[in-house]
Backbone bond lengths (Angstrom), bond angles and torsions (degrees), N, CA, C in turn:
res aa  C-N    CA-C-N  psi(-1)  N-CA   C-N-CA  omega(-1)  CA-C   N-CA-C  phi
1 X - - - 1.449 - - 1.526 108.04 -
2 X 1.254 109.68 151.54 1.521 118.57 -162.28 1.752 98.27 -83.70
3 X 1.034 113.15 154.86 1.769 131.90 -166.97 2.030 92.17 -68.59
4 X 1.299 94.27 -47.07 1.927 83.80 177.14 1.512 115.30 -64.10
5 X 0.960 109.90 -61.96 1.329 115.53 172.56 1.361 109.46 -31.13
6 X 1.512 120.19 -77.88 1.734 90.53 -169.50 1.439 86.47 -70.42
7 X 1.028 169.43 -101.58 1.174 149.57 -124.47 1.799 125.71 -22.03
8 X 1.777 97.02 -36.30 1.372 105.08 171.02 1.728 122.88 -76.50
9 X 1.569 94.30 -27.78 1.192 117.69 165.24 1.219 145.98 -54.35
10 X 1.400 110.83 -34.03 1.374 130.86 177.41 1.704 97.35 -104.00
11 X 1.069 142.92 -16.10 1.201 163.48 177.65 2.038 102.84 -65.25
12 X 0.936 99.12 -69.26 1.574 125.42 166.14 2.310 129.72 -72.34
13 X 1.667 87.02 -16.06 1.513 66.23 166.75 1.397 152.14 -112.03
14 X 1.354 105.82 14.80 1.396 125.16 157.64 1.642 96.10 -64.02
15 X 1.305 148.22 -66.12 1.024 134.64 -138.42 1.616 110.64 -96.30
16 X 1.406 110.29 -8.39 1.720 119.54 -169.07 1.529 103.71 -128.11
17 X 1.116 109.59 93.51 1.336 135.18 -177.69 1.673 117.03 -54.57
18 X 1.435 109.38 -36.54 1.350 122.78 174.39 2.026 102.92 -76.63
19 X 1.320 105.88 -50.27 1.167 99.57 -170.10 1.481 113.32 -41.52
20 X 2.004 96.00 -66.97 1.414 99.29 165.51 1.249 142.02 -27.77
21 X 1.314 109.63 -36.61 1.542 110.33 170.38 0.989 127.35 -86.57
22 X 1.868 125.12 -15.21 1.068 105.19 142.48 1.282 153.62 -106.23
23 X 1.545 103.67 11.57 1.399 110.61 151.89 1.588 119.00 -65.39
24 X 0.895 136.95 -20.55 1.625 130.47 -173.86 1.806 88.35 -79.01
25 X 1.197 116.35 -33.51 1.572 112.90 -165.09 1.670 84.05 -78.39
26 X 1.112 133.36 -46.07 1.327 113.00 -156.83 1.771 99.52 -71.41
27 X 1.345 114.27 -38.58 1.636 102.66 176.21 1.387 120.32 -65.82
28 X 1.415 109.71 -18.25 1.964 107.57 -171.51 1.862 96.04 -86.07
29 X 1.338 114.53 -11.24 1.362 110.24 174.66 1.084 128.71 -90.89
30 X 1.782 107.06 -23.80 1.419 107.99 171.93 1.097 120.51 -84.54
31 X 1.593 117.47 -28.85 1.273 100.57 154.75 1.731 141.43 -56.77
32 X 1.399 117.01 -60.48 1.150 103.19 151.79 1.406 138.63 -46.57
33 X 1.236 132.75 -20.45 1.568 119.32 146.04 1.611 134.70 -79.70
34 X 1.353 109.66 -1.24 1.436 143.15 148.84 1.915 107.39 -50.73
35 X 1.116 121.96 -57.92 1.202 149.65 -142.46 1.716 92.48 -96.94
36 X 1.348 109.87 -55.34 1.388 113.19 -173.85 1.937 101.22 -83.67
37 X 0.969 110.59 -51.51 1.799 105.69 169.46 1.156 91.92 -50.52
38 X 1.145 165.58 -88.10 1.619 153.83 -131.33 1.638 108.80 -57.22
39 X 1.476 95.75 -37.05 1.812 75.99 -168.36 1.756 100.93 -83.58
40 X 1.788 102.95 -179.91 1.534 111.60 174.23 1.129 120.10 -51.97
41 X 1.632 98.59 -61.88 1.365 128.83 -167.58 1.042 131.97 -117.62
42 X 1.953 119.73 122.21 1.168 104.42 -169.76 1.821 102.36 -123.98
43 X 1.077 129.20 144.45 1.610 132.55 -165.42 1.424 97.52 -92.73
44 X 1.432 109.58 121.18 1.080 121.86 161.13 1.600 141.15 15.11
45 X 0.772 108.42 -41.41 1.585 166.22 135.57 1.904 111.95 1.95
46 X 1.847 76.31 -106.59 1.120 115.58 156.94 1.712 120.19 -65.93
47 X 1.411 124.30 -22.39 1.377 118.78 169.89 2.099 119.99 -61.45
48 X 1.855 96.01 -32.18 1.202 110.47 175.47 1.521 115.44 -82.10
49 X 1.229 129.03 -0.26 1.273 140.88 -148.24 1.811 91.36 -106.24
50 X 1.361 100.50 -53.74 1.316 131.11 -171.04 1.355 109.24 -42.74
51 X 1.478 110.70 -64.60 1.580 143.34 -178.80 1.682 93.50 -62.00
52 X 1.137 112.35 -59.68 1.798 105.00 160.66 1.113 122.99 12.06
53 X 2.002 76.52 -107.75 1.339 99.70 167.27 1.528 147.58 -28.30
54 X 1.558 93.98 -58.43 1.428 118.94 168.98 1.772 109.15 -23.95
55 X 1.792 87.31 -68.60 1.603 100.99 -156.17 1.752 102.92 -70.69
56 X 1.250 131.57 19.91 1.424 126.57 -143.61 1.450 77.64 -117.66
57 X 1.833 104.64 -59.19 1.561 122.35 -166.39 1.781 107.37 -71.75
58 X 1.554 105.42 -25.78 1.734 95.56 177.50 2.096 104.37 -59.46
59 X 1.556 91.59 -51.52 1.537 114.37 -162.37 2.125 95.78 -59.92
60 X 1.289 128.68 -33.01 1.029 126.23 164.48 1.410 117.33 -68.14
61 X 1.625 111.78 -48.42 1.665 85.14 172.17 1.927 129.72 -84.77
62 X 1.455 97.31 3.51 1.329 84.24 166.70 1.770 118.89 -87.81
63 X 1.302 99.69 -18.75 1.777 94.04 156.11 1.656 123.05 -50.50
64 X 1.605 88.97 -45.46 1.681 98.01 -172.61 1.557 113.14 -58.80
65 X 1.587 106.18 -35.95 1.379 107.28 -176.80 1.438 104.26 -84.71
66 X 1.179 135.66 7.47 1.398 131.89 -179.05 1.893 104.40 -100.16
67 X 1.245 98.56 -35.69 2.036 102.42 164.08 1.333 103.70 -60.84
68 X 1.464 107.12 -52.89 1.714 111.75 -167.95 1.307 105.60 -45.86
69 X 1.270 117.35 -63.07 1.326 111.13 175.65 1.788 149.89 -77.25
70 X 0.864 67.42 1.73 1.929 113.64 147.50 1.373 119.54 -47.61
71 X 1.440 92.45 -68.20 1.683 108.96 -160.51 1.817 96.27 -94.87
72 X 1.169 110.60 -29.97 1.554 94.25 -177.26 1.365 119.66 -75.47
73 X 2.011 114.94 -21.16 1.063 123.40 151.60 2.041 128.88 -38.98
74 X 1.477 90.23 -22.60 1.271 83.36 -169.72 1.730 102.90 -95.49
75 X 1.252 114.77 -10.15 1.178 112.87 -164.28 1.601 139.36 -69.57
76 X 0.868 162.02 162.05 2.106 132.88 -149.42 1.778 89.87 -103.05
């Protein structure tokens, strides 16, 4: 993620309640897909789990980028 962005981000989340919530989701996901990319092997399982995730954290940050651009709209 680009240096403005969280910059706009952290800028905005005391006051945007949605954002906040989904930025904490986008960090509790990257970590756990952090966690699961690290190992060798993942069971079948866990390969679908993965893709999950993935699609949970894409679909969260395109919310995020939909505030983002929100707020830069507002900016002088």
């Amino acid at each position: 993620m680009e240096s403005e962005d969280l910059e706009l981000i952290q800028a905005h989340l005391q006051g945007d309640q949605e954002l906040a919530r989904l930025w904490a989701e986008h960090l509790e996901l990257e970590g756990r897909l952090g966690e699961m990319n690290s190992r060798l092997y993942l069971s079948p399982e866990e390969q679908v789990e993965r893709k999950r995730l993935q699609k949970l954290k894409l679909a969260g940050r395109d919310r995020i980028e939909q505030i983002l651009a929100r707020y830069r709209g507002q900016q002088p």
